[in-house]
C-alpha positions as CSV (number, residue, x, y, z in Angstrom):
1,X,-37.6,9.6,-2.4
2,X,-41.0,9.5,-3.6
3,X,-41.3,13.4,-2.9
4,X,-38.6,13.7,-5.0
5,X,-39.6,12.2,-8.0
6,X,-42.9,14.2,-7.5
7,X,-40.6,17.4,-7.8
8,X,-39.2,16.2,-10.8
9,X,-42.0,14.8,-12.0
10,X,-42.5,17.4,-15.3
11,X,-38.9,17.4,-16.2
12,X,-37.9,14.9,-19.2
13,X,-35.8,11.6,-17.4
14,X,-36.5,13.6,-13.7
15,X,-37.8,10.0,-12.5
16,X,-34.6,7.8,-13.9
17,X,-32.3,10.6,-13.0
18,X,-33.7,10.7,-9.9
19,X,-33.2,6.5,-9.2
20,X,-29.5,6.2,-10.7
21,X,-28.8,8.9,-8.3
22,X,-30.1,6.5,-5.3
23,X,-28.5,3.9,-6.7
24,X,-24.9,5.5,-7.4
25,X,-25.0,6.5,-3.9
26,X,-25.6,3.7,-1.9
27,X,-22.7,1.7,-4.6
28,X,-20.5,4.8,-3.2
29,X,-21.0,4.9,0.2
30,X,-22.3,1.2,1.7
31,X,-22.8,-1.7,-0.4
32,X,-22.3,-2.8,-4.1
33,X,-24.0,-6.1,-5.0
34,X,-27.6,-4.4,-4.9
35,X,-27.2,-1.4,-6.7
36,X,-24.7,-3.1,-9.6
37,X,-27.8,-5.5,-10.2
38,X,-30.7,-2.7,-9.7
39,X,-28.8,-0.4,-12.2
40,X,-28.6,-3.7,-14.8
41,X,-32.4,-3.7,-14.6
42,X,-32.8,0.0,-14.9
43,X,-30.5,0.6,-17.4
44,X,-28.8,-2.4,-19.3
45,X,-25.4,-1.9,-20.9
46,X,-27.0,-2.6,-23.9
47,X,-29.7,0.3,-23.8
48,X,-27.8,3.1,-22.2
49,X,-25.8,2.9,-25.6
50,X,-28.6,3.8,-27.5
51,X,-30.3,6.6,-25.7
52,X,-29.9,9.4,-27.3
53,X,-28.8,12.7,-25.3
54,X,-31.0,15.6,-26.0
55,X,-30.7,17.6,-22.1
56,X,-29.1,17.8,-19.4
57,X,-30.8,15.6,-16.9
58,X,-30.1,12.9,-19.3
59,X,-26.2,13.5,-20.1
60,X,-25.7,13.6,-16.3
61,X,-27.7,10.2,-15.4
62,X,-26.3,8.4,-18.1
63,X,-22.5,9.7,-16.9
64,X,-23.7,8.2,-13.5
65,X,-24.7,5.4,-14.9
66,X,-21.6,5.1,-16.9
67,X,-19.3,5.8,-14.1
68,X,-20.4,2.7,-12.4
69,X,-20.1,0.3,-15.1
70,X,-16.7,1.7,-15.6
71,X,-16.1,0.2,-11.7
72,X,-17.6,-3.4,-13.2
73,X,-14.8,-2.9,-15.7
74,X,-16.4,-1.5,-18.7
75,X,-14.1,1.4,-19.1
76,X,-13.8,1.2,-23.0
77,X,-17.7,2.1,-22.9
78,X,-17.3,5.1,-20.3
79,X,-14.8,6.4,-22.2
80,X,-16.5,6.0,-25.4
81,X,-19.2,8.4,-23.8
82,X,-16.7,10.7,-22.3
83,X,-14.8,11.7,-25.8
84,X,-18.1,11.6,-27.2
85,X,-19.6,14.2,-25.0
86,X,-16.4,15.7,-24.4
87,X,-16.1,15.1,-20.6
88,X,-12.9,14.2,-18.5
89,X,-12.2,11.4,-16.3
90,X,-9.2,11.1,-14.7
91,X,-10.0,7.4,-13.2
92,X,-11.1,6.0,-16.6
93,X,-8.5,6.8,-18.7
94,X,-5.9,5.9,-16.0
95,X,-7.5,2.7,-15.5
96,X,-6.9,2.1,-19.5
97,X,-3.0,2.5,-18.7
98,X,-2.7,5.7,-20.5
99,X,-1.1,8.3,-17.8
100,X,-0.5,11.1,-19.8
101,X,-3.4,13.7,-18.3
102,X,-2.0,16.9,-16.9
103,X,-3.2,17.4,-13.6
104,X,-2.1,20.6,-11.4
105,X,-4.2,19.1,-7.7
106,X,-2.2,15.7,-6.4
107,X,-4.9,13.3,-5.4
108,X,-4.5,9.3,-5.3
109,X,-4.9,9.1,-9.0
110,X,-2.2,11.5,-9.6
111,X,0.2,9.6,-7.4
112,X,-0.7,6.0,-8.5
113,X,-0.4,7.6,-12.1
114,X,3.3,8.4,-11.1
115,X,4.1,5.2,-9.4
116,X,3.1,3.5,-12.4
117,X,5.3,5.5,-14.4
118,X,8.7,4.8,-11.6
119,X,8.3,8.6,-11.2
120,X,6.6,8.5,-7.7
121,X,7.8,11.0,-5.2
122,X,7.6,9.2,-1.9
123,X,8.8,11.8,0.3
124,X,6.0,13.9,-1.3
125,X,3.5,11.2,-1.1
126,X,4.0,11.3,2.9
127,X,3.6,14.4,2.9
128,X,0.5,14.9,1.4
129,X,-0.9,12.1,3.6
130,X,0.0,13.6,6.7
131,X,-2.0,17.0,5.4
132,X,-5.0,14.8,4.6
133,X,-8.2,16.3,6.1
134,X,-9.4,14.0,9.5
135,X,-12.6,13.4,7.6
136,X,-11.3,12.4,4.8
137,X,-11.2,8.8,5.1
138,X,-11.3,7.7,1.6
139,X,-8.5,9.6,0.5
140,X,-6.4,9.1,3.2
141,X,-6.7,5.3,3.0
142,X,-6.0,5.5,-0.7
143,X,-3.2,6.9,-0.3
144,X,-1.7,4.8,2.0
145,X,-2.3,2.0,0.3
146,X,-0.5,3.2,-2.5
147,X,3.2,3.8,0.2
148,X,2.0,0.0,1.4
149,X,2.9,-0.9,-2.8
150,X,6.5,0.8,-1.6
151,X,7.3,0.1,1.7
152,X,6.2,-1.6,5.0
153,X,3.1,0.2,6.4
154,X,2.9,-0.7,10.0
155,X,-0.3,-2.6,11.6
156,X,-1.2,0.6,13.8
157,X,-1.1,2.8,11.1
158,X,-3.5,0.1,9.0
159,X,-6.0,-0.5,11.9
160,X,-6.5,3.2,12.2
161,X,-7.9,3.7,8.7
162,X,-11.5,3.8,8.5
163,X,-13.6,2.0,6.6
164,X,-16.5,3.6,4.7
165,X,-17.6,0.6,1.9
166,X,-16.7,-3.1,0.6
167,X,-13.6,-1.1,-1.5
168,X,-12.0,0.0,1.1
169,X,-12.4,-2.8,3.3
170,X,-10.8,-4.2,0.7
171,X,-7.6,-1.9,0.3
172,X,-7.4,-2.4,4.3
173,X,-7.1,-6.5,4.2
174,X,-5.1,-6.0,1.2
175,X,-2.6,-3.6,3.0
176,X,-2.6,-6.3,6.2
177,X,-1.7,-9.2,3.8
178,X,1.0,-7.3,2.5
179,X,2.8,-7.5,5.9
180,X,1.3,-11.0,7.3
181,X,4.2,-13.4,8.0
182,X,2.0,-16.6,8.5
183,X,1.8,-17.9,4.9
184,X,-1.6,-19.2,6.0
185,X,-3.1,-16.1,7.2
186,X,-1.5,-14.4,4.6
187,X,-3.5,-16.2,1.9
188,X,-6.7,-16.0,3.8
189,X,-6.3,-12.1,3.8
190,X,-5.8,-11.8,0.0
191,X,-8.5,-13.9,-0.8
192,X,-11.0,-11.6,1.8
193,X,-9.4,-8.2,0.3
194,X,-10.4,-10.2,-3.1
195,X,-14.0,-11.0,-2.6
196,X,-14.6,-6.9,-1.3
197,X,-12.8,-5.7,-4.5
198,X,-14.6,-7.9,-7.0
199,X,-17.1,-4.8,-7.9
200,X,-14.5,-2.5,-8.6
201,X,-12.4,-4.6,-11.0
202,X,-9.7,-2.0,-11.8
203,X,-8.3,-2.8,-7.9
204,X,-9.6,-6.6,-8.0
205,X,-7.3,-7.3,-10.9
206,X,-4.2,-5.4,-9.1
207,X,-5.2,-7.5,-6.0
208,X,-5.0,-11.0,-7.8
209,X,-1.4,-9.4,-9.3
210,X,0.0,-9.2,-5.9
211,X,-1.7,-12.2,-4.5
212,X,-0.2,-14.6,-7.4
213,X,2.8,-12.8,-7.1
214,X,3.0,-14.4,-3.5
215,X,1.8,-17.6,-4.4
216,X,4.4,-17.8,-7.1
217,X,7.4,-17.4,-4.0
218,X,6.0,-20.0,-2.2
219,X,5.2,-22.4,-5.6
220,X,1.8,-23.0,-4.6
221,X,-0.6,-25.0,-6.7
222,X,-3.2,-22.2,-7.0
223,X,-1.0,-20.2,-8.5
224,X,-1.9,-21.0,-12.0
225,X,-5.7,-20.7,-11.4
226,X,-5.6,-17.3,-10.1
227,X,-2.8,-16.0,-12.8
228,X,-5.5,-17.4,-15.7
229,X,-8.2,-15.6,-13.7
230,X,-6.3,-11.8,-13.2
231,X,-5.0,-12.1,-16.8
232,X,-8.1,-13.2,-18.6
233,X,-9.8,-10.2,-16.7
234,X,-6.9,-7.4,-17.8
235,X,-7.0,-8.6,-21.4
236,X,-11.2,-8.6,-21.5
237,X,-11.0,-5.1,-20.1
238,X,-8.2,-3.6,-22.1
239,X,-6.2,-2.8,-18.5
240,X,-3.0,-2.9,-20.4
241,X,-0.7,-1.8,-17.2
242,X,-2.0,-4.8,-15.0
243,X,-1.6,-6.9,-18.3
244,X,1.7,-5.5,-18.8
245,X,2.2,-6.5,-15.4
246,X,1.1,-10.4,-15.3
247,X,3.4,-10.7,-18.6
248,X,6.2,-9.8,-16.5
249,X,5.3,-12.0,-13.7
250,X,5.0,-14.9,-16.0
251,X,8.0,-14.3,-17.8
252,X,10.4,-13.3,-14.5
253,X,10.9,-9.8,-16.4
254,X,10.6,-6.0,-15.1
255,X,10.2,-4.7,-18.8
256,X,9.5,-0.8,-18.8
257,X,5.3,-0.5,-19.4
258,X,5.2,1.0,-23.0
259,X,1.5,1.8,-23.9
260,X,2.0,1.3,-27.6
261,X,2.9,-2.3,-27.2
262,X,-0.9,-3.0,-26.0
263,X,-3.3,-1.2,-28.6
264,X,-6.8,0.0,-27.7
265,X,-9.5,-1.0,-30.1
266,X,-9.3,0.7,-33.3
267,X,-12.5,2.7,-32.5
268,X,-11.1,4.7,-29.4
269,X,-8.9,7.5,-30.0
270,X,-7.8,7.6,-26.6
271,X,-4.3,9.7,-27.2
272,X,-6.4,12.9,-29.1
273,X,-8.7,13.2,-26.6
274,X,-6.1,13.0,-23.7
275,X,-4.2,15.6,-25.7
276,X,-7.4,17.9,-26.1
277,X,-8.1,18.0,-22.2
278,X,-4.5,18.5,-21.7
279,X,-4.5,21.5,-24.0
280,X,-7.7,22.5,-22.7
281,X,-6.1,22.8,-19.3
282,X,-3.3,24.2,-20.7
283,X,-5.4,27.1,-21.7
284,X,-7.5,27.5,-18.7
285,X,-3.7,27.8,-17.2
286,X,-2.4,30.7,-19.1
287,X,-6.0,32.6,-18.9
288,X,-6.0,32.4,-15.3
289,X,-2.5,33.9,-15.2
């Protein structure tokens, strides 16, 4: 690492860029606690905000940077930065409960985007996670979780998933609770699937949905806490499908998820810059025609 830096030592932010890049990685690919709190001492929330973007070194560390907080739930922000330096984020904005983005590749975003909207294909969704690459292991574990949301997923086909961090982990105990019979068991899985998933709070929240959505069939006296606990955390975040979603629950509804009914903040013109990336790949389309 040190080497590194030395290389980059006479370009502008080389040093920072260099670090967020360590820490980004090993949140990505083994552990999250100790990079969350090493990039809150390099970079605060607060700061980042204000630094002002005048290369490219810096516009790509702070979207690192950025891109984790969004995990630790500050979407609004991330976004915020993406319309303001006109990048695209399919994860962001999805996690907002806006599910408009055109997107020609299917990926786990595209088909928990469709899910969300009742317009999931499943036979398609199969499909693609039969023709997953072998190395893949992120995707394909994704994805299945996603069919576990629909139908059974068997205990062989979750044991053979691989694990590469805490948030998968996470998605793995989460897909075992879903078929656990033992009502016992069952609550001790959700509750380890919750304490992996806490960093990326997007999937924590959706984990505390399902998890309260059991405990509500069996009337149990924690159901209250954790309901308080998931909605609090949809409303703070603006995650308007998962507050949509606890609503529901609360009220013994299945109301259609209507965007408008759960505004953004007044500051965040989130429909005009979905519609400029969508014309943008509209464009990039027809040229390529």
């Amino acid at each position: 690492m040190s080497q590194k830096i030395d290389y980059f030592k006479d370009y502008d932010n080389g040093e920072i860029f260099l670090k967020i890049l360590k820490i980004t990685f090993v949140f990505y690919h083994r552990i999250f606690d100790e990079p969350y709190h090493a990039l809150k001492k390099e970079l605060p929330l607060d700061i980042i905000e204000n630094i002002e973007i005048n290369d490219y070194l810096t516009k790509l560390y702070l979207y690192k940077a950025y891109s984790l907080y969004n995990y630790e739930g500050y979407t609004i922000e991330f976004v915020k930065y993406l319309i303001k330096n006109d990048y695209r984020n399919d994860n962001a904005v999805f996690y907002l409960g806006n599910f408009n983005f055109i997107d020609d590749d299917k990926d786990f975003y595209t088909f928990e985007r469709d899910l969300n909207k009742n317009q999931l294909n499943i036979r398609e969704l199969k499909l693609y996670i039969e023709d997953i690459y072998e190395k893949q292991h992120l995707e394909k574990l994704q994805s299945t979780y996603i069919l576990s949301k629909i139908e059974r997923v068997e205990f062989e086909t979750i044991q053979k998933l691989v694990v590469t961090n805490p948030y998968s982990k996470g998605l793995k105990t989460l897909m075992f609770a879903f078929i656990e019979e033992d009502k016992n068991n069952k609550i001790l899985l959700y509750e380890d699937a919750l304490e992996d998933l806490e960093h990326i709070k997007y999937y924590y929240i959706e984990a505390i949905y399902f998890y309260i959505k059991f405990l509500k069939s069996i009337n149990h006296k924690d159901y209250q806490i954790w309901f308080n606990k998931g909605f609090e955390l949809a409303d703070r975040f603006y995650y308007r499908f998962h507050k949509h979603r606890f609503i529901c629950l609360k009220e013994n509804t299945e109301k259609l998820y209507i965007e408008k009914d759960y505004p953004l903040p007044d500051e965040l013109d989130l429909d005009t810059y979905v519609q400029k990336k969508n014309d943008s790949m509209i464009e990039l389309d027809e040229n390529n025609k």
